[in-house]
C-alpha positions in Angstrom: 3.0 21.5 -67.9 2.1 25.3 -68.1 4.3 28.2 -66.6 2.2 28.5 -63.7 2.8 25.5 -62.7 6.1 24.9 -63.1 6.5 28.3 -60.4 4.3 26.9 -58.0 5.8 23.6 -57.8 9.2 25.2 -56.6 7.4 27.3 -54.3 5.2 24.9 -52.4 8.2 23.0 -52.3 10.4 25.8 -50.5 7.6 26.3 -48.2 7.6 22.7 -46.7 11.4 22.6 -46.7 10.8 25.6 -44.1 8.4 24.1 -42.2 10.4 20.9 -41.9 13.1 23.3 -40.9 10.8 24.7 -38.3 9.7 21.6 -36.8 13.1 20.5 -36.5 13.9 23.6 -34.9 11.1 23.6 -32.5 11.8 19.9 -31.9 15.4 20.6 -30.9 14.4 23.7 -28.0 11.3 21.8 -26.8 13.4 18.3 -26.3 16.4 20.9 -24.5 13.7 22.4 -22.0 12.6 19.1 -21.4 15.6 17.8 -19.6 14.8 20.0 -17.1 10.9 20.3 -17.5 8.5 17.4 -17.6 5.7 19.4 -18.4 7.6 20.7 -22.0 8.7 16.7 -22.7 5.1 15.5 -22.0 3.5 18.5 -24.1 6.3 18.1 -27.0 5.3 14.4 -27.5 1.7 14.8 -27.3 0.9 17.4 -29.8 3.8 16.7 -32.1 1.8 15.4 -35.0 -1.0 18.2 -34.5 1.9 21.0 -34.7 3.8 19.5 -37.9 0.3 18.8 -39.5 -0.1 22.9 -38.7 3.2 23.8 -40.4 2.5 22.2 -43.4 -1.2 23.6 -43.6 0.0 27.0 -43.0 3.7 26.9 -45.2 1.2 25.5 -48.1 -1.3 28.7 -47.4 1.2 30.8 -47.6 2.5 29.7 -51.0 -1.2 29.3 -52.6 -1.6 33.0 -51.8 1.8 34.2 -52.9 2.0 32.0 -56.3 -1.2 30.4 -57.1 -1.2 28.9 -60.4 -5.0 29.4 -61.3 -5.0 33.2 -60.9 -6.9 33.4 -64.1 -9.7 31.3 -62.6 -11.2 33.6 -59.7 -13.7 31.2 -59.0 -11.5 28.1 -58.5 -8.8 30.3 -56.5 -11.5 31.3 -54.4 -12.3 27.2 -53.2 -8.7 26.6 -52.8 -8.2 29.8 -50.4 -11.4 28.8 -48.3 -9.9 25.0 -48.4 -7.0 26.3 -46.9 -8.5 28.6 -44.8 -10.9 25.6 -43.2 -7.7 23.2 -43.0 -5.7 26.1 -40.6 -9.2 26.1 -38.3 -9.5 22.4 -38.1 -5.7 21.6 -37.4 -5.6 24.6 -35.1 -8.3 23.3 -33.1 -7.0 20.2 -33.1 -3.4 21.4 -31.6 -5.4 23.7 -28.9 -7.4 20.6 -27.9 -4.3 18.1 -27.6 -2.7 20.8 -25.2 -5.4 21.2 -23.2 -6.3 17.7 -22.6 -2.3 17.1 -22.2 -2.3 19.7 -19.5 -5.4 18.5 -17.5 -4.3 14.3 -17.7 -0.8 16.0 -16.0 -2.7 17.7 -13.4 -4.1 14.8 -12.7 -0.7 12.7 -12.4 -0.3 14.9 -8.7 -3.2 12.8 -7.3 -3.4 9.2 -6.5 -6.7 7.2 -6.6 -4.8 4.1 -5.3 -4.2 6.1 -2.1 -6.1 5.4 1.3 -7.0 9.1 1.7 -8.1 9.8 -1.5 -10.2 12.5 -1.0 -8.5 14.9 -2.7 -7.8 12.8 -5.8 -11.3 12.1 -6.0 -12.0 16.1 -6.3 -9.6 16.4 -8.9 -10.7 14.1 -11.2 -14.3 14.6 -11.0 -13.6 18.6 -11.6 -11.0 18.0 -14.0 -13.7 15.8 -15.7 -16.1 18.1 -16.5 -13.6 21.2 -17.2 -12.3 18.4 -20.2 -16.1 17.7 -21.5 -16.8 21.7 -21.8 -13.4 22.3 -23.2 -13.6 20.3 -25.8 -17.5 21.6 -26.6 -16.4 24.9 -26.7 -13.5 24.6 -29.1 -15.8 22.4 -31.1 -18.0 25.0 -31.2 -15.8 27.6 -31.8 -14.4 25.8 -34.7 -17.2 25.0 -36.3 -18.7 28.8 -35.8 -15.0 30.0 -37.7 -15.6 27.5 -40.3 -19.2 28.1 -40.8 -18.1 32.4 -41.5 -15.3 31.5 -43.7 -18.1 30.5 -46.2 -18.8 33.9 -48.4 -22.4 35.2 -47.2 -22.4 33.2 -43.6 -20.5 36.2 -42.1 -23.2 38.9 -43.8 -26.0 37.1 -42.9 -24.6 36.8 -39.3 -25.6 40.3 -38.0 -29.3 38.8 -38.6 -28.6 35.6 -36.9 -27.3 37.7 -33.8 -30.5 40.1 -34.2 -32.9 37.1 -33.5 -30.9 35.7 -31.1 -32.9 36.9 -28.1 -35.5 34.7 -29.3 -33.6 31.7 -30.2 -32.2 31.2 -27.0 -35.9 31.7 -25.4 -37.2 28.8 -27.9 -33.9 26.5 -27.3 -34.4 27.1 -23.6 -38.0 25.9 -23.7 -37.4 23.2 -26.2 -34.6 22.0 -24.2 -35.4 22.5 -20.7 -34.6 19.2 -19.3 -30.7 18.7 -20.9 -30.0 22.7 -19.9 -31.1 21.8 -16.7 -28.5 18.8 -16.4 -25.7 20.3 -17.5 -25.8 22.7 -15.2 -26.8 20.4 -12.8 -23.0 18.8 -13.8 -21.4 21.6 -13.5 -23.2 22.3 -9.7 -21.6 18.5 -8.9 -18.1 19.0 -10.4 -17.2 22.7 -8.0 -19.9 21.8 -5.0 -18.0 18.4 -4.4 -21.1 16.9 -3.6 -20.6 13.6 -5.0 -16.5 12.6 -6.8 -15.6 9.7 -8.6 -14.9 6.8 -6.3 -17.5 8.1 -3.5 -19.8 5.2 -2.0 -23.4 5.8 -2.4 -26.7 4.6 -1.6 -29.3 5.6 -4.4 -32.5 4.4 -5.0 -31.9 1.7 -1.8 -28.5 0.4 -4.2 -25.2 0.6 -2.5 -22.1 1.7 -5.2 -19.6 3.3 -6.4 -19.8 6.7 -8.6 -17.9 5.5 -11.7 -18.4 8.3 -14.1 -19.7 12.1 -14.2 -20.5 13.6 -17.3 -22.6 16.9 -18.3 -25.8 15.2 -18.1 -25.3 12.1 -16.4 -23.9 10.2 -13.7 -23.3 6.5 -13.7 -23.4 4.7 -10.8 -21.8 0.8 -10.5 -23.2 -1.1 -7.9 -22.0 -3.8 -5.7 -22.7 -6.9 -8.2 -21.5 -4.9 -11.2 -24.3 -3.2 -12.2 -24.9 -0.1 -13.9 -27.3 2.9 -12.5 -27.4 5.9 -14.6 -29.1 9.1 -13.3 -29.3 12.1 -14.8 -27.3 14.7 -13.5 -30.0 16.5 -12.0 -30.9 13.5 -9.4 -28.1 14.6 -7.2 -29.4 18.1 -6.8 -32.9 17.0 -6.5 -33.1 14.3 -4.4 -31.7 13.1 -1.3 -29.1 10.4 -1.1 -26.5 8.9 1.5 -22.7 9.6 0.3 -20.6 7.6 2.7 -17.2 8.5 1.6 -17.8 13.1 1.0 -15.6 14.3 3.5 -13.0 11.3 4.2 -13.5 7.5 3.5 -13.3 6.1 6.9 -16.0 4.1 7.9 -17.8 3.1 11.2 -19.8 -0.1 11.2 -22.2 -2.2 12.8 -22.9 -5.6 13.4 -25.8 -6.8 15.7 -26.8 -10.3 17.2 -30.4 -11.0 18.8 -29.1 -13.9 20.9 -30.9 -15.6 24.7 -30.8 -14.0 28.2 -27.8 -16.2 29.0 -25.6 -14.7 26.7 -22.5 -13.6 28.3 -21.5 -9.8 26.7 -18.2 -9.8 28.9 -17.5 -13.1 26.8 -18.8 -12.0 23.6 -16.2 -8.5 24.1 -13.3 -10.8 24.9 -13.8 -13.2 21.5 -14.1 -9.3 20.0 -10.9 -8.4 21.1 -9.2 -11.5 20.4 -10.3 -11.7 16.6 -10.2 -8.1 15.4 -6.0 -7.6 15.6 -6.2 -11.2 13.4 -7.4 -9.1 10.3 -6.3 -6.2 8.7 -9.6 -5.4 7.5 -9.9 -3.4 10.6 -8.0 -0.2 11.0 -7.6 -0.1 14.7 -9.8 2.7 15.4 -13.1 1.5 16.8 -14.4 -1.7 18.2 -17.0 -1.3 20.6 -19.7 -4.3 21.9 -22.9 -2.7 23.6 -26.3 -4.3 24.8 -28.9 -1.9 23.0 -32.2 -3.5 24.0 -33.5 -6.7 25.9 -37.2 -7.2 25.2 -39.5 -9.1 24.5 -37.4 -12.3 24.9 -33.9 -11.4 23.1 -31.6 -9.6 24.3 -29.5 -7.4 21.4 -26.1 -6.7 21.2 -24.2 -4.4 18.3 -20.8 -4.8 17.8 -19.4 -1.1 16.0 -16.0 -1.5 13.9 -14.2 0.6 11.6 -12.7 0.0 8.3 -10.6 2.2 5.7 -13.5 2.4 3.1 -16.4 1.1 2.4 -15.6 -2.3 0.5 -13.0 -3.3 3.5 -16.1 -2.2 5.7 -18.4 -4.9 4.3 -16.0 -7.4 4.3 -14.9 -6.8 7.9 -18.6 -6.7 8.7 -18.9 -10.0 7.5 -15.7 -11.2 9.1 -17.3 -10.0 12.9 -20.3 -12.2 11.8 -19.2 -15.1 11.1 -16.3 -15.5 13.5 -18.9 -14.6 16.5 -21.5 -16.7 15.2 -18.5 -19.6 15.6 -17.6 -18.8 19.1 -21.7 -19.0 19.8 -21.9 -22.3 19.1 -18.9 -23.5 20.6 -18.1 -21.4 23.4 -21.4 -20.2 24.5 -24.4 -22.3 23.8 -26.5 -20.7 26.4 -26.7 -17.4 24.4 -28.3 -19.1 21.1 -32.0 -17.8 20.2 -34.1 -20.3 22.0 -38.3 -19.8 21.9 -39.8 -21.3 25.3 -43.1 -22.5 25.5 -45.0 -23.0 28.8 -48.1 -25.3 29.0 -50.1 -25.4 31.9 -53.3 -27.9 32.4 -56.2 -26.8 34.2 -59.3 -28.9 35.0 -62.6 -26.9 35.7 -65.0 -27.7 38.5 -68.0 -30.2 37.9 -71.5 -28.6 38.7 -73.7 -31.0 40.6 -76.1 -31.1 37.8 -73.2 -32.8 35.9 -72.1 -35.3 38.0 -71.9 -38.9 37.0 -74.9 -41.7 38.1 -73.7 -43.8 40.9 -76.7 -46.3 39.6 -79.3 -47.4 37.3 -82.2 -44.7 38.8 -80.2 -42.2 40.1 -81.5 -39.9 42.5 -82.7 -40.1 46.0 -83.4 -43.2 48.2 -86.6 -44.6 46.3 -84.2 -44.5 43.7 -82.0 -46.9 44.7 -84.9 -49.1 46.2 -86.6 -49.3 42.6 -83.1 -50.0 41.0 -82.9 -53.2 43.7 -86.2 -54.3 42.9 -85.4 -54.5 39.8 -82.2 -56.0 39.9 -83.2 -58.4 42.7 -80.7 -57.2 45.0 -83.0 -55.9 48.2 -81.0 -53.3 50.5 -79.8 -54.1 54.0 -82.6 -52.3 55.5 -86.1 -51.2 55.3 -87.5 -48.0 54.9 -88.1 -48.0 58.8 -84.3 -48.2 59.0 -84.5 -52.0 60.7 -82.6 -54.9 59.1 -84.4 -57.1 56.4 -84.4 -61.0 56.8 
């Protein structure tokens, strides 16, 4: 082995022994604050491996560049400076991005999405969501852009890549109208708190839940499991029912078309006996009103309240079925019945219609040809005097 080598050896191996020592050292102070601060103990265990990875990059830089042993090869030294170089940018980025995502899962810890009121939870992560997405695209980006200009003649040729930038952006604009237009359309949802994760929805006449929010979509799972994905820019475009935005109480109703001799007062009195028997309802509403009576039915809506949406449904459902119950036992009388009148009438006979009394029908010379014939004379003659 050459001279060169045998000095470099010794000095790459000083310059992990120091960065061993420094992780150590940093290990020690971080685990001390964290007796006393969660934030340091979550943060010292998440980007542990990124940090030592970053020690060993940068103690191996700095002994390539104080004792290199191919100094007499420019071309190779060169590779091995822009190797290290690249290696400091990628591990780097790779430590910035743990500590950010680290921060952002604790802010989330605060909330609770398992809470009744979850309003505020909901906000959180659907803002904290998006902010994660662009941070992580814009150290990406900013990465790869100090990567790309450690190369030798990216960085000269950027001053002409900036130049022609005002036209760039003009074509990408054009080119990519549609996904500029939804990721600011994702942004617009994440800070206008028109939609969180968790919110109830009706879209496209589907009933869900918003189960994910992203820079360009939205992904909506429906009552049966489903999957609806929108782009991002539906919920700025089109209209849409959000049933949970400002607080995820619910008010409900249930209507019956039932017969004229229903009895509401009894129908109110089975309400109030059967609502306290679930906790499905919240205690805040139950109301029984007759809303219409036409046209043969007479309409009654039962309104109820429920903590959210799913409890809603089922509670809904509940009201239903237990009223339909207490219909057929308790109050036949007020189950839909059709009733159907029939009425017989019998039209007058003209006289031209009415029935022959005998074979020649007609006047008296009538009934004297019809005795002839049958041999049985009348009583009297025409002169009115009796025959013999």
């Amino acid at each position: 082995m050459s001279d060169p080598w045998k000095d470099f050896l010794p000095t790459i191996g000083i310059a992990l022994l120091n960065a061993l020592v420094l992780a150590v050292i940093v290990a020690l102070v971080t685990r001390r604050i964290g007796r006393r601060s969660p934030v340091a103990r979550y943060l010292s265990r998440a980007a542990a491996i990124p940090f030592r990875m970053l020690l060993v990059v940068v103690a191996c830089a700095i002994a390539v560049s104080r004792n290199a042993p191919w100094s007499e090869r420019e071309d190779l030294g060169r590779w091995v400076e822009l190797g290290m170089r690249v290696a400091i940018i990628i591990t780097a980025a790779w430590l910035v991005g743990v500590i950010v995502l680290s921060l952002e899962d604790m802010a989330l810890r605060r909330y609770r999405l398992d809470a009744v009121d979850n309003l505020a939870a909901r906000r959180a992560k659907t803002q904290t969501a998006v902010i994660r997405r662009v941070t992580l695209v814009a150290i990406v980006f900013l990465a790869a852009a100090a990567v790309l200009l450690s190369f030798p003649g990216v960085s000269a040729a950027g001053a002409s890549v900036l130049a022609s930038a005002g036209i760039i952006s003009v074509i990408a604009a054009v080119a990519a109208q549609s996904t500029l237009s939804n990721v600011i359309a994702g942004l617009q949802i994440a800070f206008s708190g028109s939609i969180r994760y968790g919110d109830a929805v009706i879209v496209e006449d589907e009933w869900g839940w918003i189960d994910e929010i992203t820079l360009s979509y939205v992904v909506v799972r429906l009552w049966d499991d489903r999957n609806m994905v929108l782009p991002a820019t539906y919920f700025t475009t089109t209209p849409f029912q959000n049933w949970t935005r400002k607080h995820s109480e619910l008010l409900g109703s249930v209507e019956f078309d039932v017969d004229w001799r229903v009895s509401p007062d009894g129908m109110r009195a089975e309400l109030d006996r059967i609502l306290p028997t679930t906790d499905l309802w919240d205690g805040r509403t139950k109301v029984l009103q007759v809303t219409d009576a036409v046209n043969g039915w007479v309409r009654i809506r039962i309104l109820v309240t429920a903590k959210d949406a799913p409890t809603l449904f089922d509670l809904r459902c509940f009201v239903r079925e237990r009223m339909v119950d207490w219909l057929q036992s308790a109050d036949e009388g007020g189950l839909p019945r059709f009733r159907v009148e029939s009425v017989s009438r019998r039209a007058p006979r003209r006289a031209s219609e009415e029935e022959a009394t005998g074979l020649f029908s007609g006047d008296q010379q009538g009934d004297d040809r019809a005795a002839r014939i049958t041999g049985q004379l009348p009583a009297v003659d025409e002169d009115g005097l009796p025959r013999e």
